[in-house]
Residue, then its C-alpha position, 0 to 999 in steps of 0.5 A: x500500500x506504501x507506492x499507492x500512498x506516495x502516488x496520492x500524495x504526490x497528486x494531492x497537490x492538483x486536487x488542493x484549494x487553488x490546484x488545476x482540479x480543485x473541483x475533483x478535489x472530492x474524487x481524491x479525497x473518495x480514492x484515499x478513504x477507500x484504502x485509509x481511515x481519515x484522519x477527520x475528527x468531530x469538532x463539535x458536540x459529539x455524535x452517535x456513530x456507527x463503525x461502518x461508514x457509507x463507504x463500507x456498506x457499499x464496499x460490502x455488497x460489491x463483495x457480496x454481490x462477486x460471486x454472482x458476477x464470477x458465476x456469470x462470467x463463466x456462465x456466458x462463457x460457456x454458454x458462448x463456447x457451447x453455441x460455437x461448438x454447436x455451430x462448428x464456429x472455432x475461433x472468435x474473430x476481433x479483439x476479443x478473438x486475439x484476448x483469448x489467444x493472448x491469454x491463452x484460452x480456447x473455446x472448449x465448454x467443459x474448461x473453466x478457464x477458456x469459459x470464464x476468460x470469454x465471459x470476462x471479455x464480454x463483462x469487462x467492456x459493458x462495466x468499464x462503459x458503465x463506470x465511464x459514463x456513469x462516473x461523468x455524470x457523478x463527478x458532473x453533479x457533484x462538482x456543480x453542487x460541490x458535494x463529494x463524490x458518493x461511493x454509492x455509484x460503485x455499486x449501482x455500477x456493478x449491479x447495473x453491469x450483472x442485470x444486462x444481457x452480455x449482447x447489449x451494444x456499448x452505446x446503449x450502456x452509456x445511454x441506460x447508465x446515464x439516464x439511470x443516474x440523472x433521471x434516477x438519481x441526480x434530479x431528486x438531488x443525488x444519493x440518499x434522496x432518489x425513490x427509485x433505484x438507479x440501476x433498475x430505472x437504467x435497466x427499465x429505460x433501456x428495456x423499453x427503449x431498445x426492447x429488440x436489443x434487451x430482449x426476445x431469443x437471440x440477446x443472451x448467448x453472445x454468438x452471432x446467428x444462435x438463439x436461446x431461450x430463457x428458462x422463463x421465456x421456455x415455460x410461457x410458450x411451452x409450459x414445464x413440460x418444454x421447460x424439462x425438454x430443453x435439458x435444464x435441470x434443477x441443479x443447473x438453475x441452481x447454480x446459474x447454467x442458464x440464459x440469462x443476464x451476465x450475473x443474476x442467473x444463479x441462485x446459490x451465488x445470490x443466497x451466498x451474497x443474502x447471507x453475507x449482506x444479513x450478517x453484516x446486518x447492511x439488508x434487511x432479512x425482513x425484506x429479503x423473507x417476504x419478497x421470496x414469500x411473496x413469490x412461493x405463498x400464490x405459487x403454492x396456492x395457484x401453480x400447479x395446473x395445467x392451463x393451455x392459455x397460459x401454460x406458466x401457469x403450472x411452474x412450482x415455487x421452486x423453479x420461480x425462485x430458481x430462473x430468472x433474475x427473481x433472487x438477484x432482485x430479491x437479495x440486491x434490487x429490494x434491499x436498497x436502503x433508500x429507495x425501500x420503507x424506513x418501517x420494519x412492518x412496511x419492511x414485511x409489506x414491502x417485500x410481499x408486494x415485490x414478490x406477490x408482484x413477480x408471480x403476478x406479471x409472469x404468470x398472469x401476464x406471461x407476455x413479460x415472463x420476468x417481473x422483478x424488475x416492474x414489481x421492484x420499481x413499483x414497490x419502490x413507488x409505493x414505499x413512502x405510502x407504506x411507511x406512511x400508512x404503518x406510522x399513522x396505524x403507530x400513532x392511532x394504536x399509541x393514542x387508543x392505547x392511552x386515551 
């Protein structure tokens, strides 16, 4: 850490009241933070403090939240070197075909390395965009209204990057990322004051902007001429019966060997990431809980028969919980402590709506077999309403209680 140390100390000076970037002062102050405790102490009366600041908490569910990008990674790697093989494709032409000659990798499906270092190849530019253009609208914002730059973009990046399909076009990243951040964020005044979550308005924006490059069969496994699709898609055509056809096991749903997004297809990576953001005690178990009761409750009561209009319909809890990007929203997207109730009980109703929400738009409405992230975004609508609601319900219990 000592040549780190030394290389902002020695651009420290560019940053400082009358250097060239006084502006981006702030950004500096962020980068030394990361690694080092600030030497600031409090001036004043003295304060209740936690031990964890904003910039651990956000740390935290990038941690948590890895595991699923590493899945990912490898997933639509081998998803990619599946479909190559199936199409007799031996090389990948471009830049990304000299990668993986230069790192070493082939195209074989049943190695590791080659899967992961061709998914990574597919990740690394959608997130490097993603953190480009994001960043220049934080650092814009904030230099404007003279704030510091908030380390909360770390993750809205990171989480924005994992629900995209690995096909999605660069210039769209830019755009979707830039309107989630502006629109999503910057206008209710920045972090802590949006009611929406930005990555997910970022992902709704470009879903029904671009629905042809977000969507449908051939967006998922970045091989061109393939098309796959998804586990939710297979069910709303064909029902569980298509679903088994296809070759996907339960085991496979489980661990994310599937179409789907770069990082939101595997369940054990999600609970993995649910466990450690419980523990630290940075989400709520109550939200987590009930958006997954949300689901399984109606699925259990309503799912099981056969219905030729809507043949979704017959999907069992389980498979709900396991396809699709249901457990990523549920542990990462719900958990957003700003756009979320304050409330423990609208914590519980919250959770519930998201979930109930899910099932609802698959399977009622099975021309949008996924849901999470509709329901995600209404739920958020509807948060302040249910805070208000459970503290006026306080109130009036308080005040019969000592009438």
């Amino acid at each position: 850490m000592k040549p780190l140390r030394k290389f902002l100390d020695s651009i420290e000076p560019l940053f400082s009241r009358g250097g060239r970037f006084e502006k981006f002062e702030a950004m500096y102050e962020m980068v030394d933070t990361l690694f080092y405790s600030p030497a600031d102490v409090t001036r004043g009366s003295p304060h209740v403090r936690d031990a964890i600041d904003l910039k651990r908490v956000m740390i935290t569910v990038v941690f948590a939240a890895t595991p699923c990008a590493l899945i990912g990674m490898w997933n639509v790697g081998f998803q990619a070197n599946t479909a190559m093989a199936s199409l007799g494709i031996e090389w990948v032409e471009g830049w990304r075909g000299s990668m993986m000659a230069l790192l070493g990798a082939s195209y074989d499906p049943a190695s590791v390395y080659d899967n992961f270092i061709h998914g990574l190849l597919y990740f690394l530019p959608i997130y490097i965009v993603t953190m480009a253009a994001g960043g220049l609208w934080e650092v814009l914002f904030a230099s404007v209204r003279n704030h510091e730059v908030n380390e909360g973009f770390f993750v809205t990046s990171f989480l924005y990057t994992l629900i995209l399909p690995a096909t999605t076009p660069l210039w769209q990243v830019a755009i979707g990322i830039s309107f989630g951040v502006v629109i999503g964020k910057e206008v209710f005044g920045g972090t802590g004051k949006n009611f929406l979550n930005p990555a997910l308005v970022g992902r709704a924006f470009l879903y029904f902007a671009y629905p042809v490059q977000l969507s449908g069969d051939a967006v998922w496994v970045p091989v061109d001429g393939y098309t796959g699709a998804t586990a939710l898609a297979l069910a709303a055509q064909e029902g569980m019966s298509g679903l088994l056809a296809s070759g996907l096991t339960f085991s496979q749903a489980f661990i994310g060997q599937m179409e789907g997004s770069l990082g939101e297809t595997s369940l054990a990576a999600c609970l993995f990431g649910a466990a450690m953001l419980i523990y630290t005690r940075i989400a709520s178990w109550r939200i987590i809980v009930s958006v997954f009761a949300g689901m399984i409750i109606p699925a259990l009561l309503f799912s099981g028969g056969v219905d030729a209009a809507n043949p979704i319909a017959e999907m069992p809890w389980h498979w709900h919980i396991a396809v699709g990007g249901f457990a990523f929203g549920a542990v990462f997207m719900a958990t957003d402590p700003v756009s979320a109730p304050d409330t423990m009980l609208g914590h519980v109703i919250f959770g519930l709506l998201i979930g109930a929400l899910t099932w609802v738009i698959r399977v009622i409405n099975p021309a949008f077999p996924e849901g999470i992230m509709l329901a995600s975004l209404l739920g958020n609508i509807f948060a302040p309403l249910i805070d208000y609601f459970v503290i006026r319900a306080n109130v009036r219990r308080r005040v019969n209680r000592n009438a």
